[in-house]
TORGUMAR-435366 format. One record per residue (C-alpha): residue number from 1; x, y, z; residue in three letters. Coordinates in Angstrom, 1 decimal, m for minus. Layout:
residues N
{n:NUM&xx:X&yy:Y&zz:Z&res:ALA};
...
END
This chain:
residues 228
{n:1&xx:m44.2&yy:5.3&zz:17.0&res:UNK};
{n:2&xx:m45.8&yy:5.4&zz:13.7&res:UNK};
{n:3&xx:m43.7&yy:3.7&zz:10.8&res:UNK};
{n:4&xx:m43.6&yy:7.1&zz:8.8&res:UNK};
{n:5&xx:m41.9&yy:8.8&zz:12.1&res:UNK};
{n:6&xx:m39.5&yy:5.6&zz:12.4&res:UNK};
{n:7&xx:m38.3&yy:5.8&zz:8.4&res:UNK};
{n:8&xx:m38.1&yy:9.9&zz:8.9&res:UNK};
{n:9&xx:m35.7&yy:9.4&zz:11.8&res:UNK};
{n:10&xx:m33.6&yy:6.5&zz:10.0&res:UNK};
{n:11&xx:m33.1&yy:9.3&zz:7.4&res:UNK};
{n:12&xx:m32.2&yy:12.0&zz:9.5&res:UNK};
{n:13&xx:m29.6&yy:9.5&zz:11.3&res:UNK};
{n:14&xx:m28.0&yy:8.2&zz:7.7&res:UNK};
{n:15&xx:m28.1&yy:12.0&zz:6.3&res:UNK};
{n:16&xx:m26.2&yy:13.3&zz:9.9&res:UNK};
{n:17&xx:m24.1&yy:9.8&zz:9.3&res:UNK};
{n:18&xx:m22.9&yy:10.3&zz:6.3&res:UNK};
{n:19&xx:m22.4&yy:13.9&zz:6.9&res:UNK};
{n:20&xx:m20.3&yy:13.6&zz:9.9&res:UNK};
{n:21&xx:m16.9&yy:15.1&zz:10.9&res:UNK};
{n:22&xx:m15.2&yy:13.7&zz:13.8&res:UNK};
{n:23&xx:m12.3&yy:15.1&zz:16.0&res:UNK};
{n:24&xx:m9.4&yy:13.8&zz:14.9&res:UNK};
{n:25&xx:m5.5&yy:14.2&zz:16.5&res:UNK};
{n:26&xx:m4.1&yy:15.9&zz:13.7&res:UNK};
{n:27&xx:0.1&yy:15.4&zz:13.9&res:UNK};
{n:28&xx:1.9&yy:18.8&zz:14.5&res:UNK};
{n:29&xx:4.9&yy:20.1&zz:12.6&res:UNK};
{n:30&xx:5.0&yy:21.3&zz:9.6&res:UNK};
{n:31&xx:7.5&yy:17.9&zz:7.6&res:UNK};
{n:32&xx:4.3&yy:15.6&zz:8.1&res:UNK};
{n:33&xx:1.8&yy:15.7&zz:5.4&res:UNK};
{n:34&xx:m1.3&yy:13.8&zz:6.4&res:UNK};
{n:35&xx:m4.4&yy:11.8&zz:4.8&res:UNK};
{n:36&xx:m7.0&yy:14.5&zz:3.4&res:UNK};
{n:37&xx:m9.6&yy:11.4&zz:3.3&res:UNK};
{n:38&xx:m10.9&yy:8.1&zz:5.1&res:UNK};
{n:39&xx:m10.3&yy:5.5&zz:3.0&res:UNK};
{n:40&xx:m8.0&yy:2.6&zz:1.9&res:UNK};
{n:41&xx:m5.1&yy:3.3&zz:m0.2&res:UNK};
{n:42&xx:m5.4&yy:1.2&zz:m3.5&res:UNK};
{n:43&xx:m2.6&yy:2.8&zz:m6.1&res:UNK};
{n:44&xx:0.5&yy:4.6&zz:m5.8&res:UNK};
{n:45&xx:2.6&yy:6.2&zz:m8.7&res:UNK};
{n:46&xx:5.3&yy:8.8&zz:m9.7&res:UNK};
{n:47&xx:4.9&yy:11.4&zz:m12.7&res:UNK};
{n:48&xx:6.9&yy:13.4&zz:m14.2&res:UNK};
{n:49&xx:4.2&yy:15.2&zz:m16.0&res:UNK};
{n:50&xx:1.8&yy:18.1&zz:m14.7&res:UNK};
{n:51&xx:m1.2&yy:15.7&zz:m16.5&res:UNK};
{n:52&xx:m2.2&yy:13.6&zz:m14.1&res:UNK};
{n:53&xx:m3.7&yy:10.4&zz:m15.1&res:UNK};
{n:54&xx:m5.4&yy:7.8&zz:m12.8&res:UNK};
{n:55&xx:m8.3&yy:4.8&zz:m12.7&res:UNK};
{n:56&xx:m11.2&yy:5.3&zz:m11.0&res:UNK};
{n:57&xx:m13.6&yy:1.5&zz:m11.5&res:UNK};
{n:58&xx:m11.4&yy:1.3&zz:m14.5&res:UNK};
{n:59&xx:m12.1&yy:4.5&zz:m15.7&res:UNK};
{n:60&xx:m9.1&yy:6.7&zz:m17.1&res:UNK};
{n:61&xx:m9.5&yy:10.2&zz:m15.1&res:UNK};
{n:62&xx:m6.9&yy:13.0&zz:m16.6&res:UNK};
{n:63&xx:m6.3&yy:16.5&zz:m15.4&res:UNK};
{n:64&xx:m3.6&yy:19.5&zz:m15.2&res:UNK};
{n:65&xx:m1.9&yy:20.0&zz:m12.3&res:UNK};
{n:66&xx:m2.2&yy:23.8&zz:m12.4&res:UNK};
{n:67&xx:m0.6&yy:25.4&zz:m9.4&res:UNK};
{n:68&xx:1.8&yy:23.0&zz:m9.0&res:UNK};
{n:69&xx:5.3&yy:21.4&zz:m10.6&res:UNK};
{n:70&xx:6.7&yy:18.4&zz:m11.3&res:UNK};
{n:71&xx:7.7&yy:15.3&zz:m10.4&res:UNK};
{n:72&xx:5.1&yy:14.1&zz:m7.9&res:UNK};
{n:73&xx:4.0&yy:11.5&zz:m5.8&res:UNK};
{n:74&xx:0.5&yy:10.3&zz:m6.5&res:UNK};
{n:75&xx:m1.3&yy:8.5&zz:m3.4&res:UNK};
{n:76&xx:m4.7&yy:7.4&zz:m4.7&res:UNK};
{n:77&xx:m7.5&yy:6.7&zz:m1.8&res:UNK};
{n:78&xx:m10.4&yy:4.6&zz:m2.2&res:UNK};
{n:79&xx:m13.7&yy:5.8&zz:0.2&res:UNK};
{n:80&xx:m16.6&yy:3.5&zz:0.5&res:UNK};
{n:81&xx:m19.8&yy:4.6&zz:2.0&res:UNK};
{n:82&xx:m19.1&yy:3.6&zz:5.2&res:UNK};
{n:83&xx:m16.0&yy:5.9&zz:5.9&res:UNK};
{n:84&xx:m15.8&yy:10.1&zz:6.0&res:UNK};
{n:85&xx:m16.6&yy:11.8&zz:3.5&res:UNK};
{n:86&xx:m15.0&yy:15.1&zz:5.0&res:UNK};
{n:87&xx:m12.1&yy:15.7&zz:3.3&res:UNK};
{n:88&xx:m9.0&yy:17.6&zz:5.2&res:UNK};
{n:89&xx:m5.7&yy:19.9&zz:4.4&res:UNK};
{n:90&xx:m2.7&yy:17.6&zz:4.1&res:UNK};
{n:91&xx:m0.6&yy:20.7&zz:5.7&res:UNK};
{n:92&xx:m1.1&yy:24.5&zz:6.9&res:UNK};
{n:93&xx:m1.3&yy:26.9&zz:4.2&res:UNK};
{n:94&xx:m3.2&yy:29.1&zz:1.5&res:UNK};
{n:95&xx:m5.2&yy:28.2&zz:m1.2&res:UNK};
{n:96&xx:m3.5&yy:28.8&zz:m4.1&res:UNK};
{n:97&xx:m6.0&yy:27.4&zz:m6.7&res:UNK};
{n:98&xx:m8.6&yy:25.4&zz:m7.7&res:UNK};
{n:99&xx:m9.7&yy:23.8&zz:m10.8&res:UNK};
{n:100&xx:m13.2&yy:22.2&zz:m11.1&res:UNK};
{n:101&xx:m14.0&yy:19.7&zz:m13.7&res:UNK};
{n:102&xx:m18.0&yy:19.2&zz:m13.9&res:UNK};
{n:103&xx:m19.4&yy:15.6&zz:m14.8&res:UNK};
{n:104&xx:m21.9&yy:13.4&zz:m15.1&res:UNK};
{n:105&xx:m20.9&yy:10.8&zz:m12.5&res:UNK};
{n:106&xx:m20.7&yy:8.0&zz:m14.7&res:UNK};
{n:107&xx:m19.2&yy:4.6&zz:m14.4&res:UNK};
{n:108&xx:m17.5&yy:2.6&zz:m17.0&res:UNK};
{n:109&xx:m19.7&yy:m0.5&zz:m17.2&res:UNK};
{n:110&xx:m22.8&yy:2.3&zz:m18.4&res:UNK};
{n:111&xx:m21.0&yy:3.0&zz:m21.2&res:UNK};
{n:112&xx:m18.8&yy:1.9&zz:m24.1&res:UNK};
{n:113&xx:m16.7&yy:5.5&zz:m25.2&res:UNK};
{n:114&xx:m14.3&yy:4.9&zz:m22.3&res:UNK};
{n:115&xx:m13.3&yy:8.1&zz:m23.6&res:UNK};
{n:116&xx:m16.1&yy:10.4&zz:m22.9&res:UNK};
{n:117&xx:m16.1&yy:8.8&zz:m19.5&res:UNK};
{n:118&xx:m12.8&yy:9.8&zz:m18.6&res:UNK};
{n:119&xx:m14.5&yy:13.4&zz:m19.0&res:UNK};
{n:120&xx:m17.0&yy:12.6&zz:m16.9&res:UNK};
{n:121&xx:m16.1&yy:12.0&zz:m13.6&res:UNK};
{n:122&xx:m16.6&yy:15.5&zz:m11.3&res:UNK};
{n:123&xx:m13.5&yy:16.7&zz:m10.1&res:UNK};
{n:124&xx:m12.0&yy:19.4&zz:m7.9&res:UNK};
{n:125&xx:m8.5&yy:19.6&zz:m7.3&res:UNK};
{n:126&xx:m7.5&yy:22.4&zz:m4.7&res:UNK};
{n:127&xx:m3.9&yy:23.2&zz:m4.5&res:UNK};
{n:128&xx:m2.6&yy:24.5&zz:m1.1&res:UNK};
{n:129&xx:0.6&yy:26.1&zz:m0.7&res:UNK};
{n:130&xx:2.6&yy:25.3&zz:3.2&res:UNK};
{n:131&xx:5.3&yy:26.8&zz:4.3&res:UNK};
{n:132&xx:7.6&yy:24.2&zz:3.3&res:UNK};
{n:133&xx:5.9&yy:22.4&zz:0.3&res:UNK};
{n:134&xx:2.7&yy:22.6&zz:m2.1&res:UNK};
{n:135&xx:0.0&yy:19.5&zz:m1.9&res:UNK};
{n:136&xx:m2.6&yy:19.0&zz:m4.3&res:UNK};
{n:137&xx:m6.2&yy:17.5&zz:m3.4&res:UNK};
{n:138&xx:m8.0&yy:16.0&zz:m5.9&res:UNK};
{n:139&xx:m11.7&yy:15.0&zz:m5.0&res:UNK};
{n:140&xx:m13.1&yy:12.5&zz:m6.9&res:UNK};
{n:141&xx:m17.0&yy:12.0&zz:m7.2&res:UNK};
{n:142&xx:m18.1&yy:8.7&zz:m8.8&res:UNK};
{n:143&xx:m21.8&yy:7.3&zz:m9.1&res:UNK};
{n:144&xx:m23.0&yy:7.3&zz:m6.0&res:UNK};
{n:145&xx:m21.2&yy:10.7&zz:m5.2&res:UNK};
{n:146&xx:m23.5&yy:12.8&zz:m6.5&res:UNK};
{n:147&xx:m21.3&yy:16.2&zz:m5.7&res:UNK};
{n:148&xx:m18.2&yy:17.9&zz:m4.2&res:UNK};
{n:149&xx:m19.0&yy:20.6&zz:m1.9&res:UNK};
{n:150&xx:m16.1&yy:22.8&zz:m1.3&res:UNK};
{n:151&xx:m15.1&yy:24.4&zz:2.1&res:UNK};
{n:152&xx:m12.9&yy:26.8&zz:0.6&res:UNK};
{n:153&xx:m11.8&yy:28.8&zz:m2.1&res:UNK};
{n:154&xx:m8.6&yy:30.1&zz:m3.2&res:UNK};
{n:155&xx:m6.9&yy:32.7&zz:m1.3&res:UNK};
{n:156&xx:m8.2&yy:31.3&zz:2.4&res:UNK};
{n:157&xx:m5.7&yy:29.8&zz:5.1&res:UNK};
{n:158&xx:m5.8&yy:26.5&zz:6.4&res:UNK};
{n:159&xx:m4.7&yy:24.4&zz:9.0&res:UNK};
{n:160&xx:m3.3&yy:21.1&zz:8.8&res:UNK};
{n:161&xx:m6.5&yy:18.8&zz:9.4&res:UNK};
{n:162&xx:m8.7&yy:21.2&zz:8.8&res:UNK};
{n:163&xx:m12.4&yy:20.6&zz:6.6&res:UNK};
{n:164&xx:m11.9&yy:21.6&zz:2.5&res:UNK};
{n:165&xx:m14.6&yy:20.2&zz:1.2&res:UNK};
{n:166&xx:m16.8&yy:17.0&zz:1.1&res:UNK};
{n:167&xx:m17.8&yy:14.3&zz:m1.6&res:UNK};
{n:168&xx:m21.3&yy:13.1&zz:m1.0&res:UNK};
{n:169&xx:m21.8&yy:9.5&zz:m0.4&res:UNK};
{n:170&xx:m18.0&yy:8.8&zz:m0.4&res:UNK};
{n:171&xx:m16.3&yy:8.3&zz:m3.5&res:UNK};
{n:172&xx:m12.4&yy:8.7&zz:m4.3&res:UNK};
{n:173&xx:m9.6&yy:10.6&zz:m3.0&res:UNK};
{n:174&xx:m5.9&yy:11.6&zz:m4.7&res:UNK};
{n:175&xx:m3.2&yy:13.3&zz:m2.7&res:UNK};
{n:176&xx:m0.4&yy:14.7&zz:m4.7&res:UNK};
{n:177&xx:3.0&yy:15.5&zz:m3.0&res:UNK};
{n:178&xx:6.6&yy:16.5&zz:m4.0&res:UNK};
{n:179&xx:8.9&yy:14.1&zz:m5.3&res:UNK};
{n:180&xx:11.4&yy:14.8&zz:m2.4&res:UNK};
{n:181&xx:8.7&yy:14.0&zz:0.2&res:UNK};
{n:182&xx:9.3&yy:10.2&zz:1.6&res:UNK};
{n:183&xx:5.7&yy:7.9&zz:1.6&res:UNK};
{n:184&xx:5.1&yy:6.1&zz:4.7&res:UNK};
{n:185&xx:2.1&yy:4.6&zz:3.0&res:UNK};
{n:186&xx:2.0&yy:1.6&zz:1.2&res:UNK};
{n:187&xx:m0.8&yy:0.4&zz:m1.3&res:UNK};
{n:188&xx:m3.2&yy:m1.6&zz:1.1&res:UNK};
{n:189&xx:m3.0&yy:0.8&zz:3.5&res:UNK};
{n:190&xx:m6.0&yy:2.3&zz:5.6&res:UNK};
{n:191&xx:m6.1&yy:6.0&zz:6.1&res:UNK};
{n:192&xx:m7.8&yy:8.2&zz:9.0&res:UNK};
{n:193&xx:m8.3&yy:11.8&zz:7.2&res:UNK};
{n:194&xx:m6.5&yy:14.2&zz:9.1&res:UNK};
{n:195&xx:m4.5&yy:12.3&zz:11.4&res:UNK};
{n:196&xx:m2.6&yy:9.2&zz:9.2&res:UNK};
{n:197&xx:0.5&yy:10.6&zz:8.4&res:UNK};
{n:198&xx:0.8&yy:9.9&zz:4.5&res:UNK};
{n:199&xx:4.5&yy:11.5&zz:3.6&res:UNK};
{n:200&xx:7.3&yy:13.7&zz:5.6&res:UNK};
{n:201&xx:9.4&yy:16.2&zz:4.0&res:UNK};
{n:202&xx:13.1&yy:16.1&zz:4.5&res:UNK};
{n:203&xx:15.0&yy:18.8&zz:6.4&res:UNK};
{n:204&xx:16.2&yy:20.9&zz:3.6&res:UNK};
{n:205&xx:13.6&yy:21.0&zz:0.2&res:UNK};
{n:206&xx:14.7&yy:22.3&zz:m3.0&res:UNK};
{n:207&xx:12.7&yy:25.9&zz:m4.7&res:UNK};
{n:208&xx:11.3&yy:23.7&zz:m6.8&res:UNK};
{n:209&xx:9.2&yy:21.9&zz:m3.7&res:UNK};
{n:210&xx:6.9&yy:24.7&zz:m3.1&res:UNK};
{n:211&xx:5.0&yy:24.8&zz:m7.0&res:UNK};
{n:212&xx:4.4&yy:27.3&zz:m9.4&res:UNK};
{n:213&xx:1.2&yy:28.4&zz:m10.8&res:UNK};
{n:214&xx:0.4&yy:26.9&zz:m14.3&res:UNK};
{n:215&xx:m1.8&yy:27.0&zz:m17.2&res:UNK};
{n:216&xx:m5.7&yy:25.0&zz:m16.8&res:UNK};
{n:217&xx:m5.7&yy:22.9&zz:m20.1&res:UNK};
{n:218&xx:m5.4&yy:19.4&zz:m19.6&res:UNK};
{n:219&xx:m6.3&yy:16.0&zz:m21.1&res:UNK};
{n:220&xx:m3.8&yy:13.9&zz:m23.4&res:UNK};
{n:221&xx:m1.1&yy:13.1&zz:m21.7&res:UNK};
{n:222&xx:m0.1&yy:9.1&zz:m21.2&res:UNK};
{n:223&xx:m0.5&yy:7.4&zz:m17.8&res:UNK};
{n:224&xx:2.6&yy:8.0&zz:m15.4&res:UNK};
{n:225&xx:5.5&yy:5.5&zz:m14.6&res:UNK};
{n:226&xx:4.2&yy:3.2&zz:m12.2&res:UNK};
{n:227&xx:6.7&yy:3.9&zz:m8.7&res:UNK};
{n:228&xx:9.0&yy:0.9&zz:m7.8&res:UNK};
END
């Protein structure tokens, strides 16, 4: 086979690799929340604030959790280029918003206004409202995730396990939950998207659990408490 044929078929095999969205056995019910993304977990807070601030390769990212209320759990999930980057509903629902943040997928060490670069990440966060609790999905592209591609859009029904969107080339993953939900993650932790079970809900939640819309500022808001 000629060497052009060989190095067209080696991309064709890393494109349909890294594009790839396997069966998974999602958990039924609806008190599980599950992993939207394949990755390791590597940080794990609680805020009382609907500004979410986390690091990604040192780089402060902030946003407004619109669509949602506090306090939350934050589980942030590392992807390397190696793992899915299909990313999955946490629970059955709807769409209740999304917010899209457009960057320039920079890094920290290309820059000195750490700043600017905490602009510049691309984000989406999609917030998706179950029957017994709202999640939020934040996708993460970094530099070499080059985009987000969305599956949805707000107002469409999921299920739980179910494709939302994709981050090409892998990149960074955080999963945002009620406060009353109990984490049955740890930092350390490696995730299968749609089928490790992240958090469970108790029996009875309060109103509060299922989020309110909100405003779409953000920015300027200090980093949350770290959880215990």
């Amino acid at each position: 086979m000629h060497p052009l044929t060989w190095a067209a078929v080696g991309l064709a095999g890393g494109y349909a690799y890294f594009h790839r969205t396997p069966a998974r056995a999602v958990p039924p019910g609806p008190d599980s929340i599950v992993s939207p993304a394949d990755g390791r977990v590597i940080h794990i807070e609680r805020s009382n604030s609907q500004q979410l601030s986390f690091f990604k390769q040192d780089v402060l990212n902030t946003l407004f959790l619109g669509g949602m209320s506090p306090p939350f759990k934050v589980v942030v999930i590392e992807l390397t280029v190696f793992d899915v980057h299909v990313q999955r509903a946490p629970l059955a629902g709807k769409v209740l918003t999304q917010q899209y943040y457009p960057g320039q997928h920079a890094n920290a060490v290309f820059g000195a206004d750490v700043a600017h670069l905490a602009r510049s990440n691309e984000k989406l966060l999609t917030v998706i409202a179950g029957a017994r609790a709202t999640v939020g999905v934040v996708q993460v592209a970094g530099l070499m995730a080059r985009r987000i591609v969305p599956y949805v859009k707000p107002g469409d029904q999921v299920a739980k396990g179910s494709a939302i969107g994709m981050i090409t080339f892998g990149s960074q993953v955080v999963l945002v939950v009620p406060d009353v939900a109990q984490l049955v993650v740890k930092v350390g932790d490696r995730l299968t998207d749609g089928a490790s079970i992240v958090a469970q809900l108790p029996a009875a939640l309060p109103a509060a659990a299922l989020g309110v819309l909100g405003p779409t500022t953000y920015f300027g808001q200090p980093r949350p408490q770290f959880l215990a």
